[in-house]
N, C-alpha and C positions, 0 to 999 in steps of 0.2 A: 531497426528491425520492424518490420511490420508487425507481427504479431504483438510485439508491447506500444504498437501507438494504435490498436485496433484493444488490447487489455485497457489504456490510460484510457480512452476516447468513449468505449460504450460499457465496461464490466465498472471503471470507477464511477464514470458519473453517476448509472445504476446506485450502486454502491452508496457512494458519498450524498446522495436524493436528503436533504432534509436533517443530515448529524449534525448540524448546528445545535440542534435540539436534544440529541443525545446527551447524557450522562456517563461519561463511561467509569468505568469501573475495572481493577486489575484481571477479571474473570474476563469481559468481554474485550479487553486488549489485547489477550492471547489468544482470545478465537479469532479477532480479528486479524492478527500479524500470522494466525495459521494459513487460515483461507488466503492471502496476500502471498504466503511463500510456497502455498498448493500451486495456486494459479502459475506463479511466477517459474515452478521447477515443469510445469504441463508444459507451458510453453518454451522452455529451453531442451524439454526431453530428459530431463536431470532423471532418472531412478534413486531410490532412498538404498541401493546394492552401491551405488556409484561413491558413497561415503564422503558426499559433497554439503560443504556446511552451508547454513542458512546467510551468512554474512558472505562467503561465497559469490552465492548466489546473487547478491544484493550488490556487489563490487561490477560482475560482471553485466547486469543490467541496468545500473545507477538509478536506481528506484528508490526514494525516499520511503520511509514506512508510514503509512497512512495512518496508525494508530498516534504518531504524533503529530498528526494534522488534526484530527477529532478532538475538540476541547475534553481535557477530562472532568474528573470530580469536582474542582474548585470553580468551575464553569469558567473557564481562558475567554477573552472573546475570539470570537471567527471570523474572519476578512475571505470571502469565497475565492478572491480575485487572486490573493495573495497564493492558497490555494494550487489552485491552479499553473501558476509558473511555475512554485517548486515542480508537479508533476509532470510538466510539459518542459520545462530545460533543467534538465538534473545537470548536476555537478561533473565535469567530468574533467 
């Protein structure tokens, strides 16, 4: 689908700019796996009437969740490369 190799190609690398550096923390997990399953229901047309879940959602687009790509609180190291394949050959 074009709309999510047009979301993976300029809204994540946007996005993922420099979180190596990050810290994350349980508060900004959830903002972040929010804004991930805003973007991801704009571009299927999903409405929140439609009473379609977020795993759903994530089935039918095979989108890895970004929030576990960001190192968290214990600083994981980050391999950018690594990265990037999940996002571009998801599982399917």
């Amino acid at each position: 689908m074009l709309k999510l190799r047009l979301f993976n190609s300029n809204v994540l690398s946007a996005f993922l700019y420099s979180c190596e550096c990050w810290k994350m923390n349980q508060q900004q997990e959830k903002r972040i796996v929010a804004f991930e399953n805003n973007c991801l229901r704009r571009i299927l047309n999903i409405n929140w009437r439609d009473h379609i879940t977020n795993q759903t959602v994530r089935s039918i687009t095979h989108q890895p969740l970004v929030a576990d790509i960001i190192p968290n609180e214990d600083g994981a190291t980050w391999d950018t490369l690594s990265v990037w394949r999940k996002i571009d050959s998801p599982e399917r």
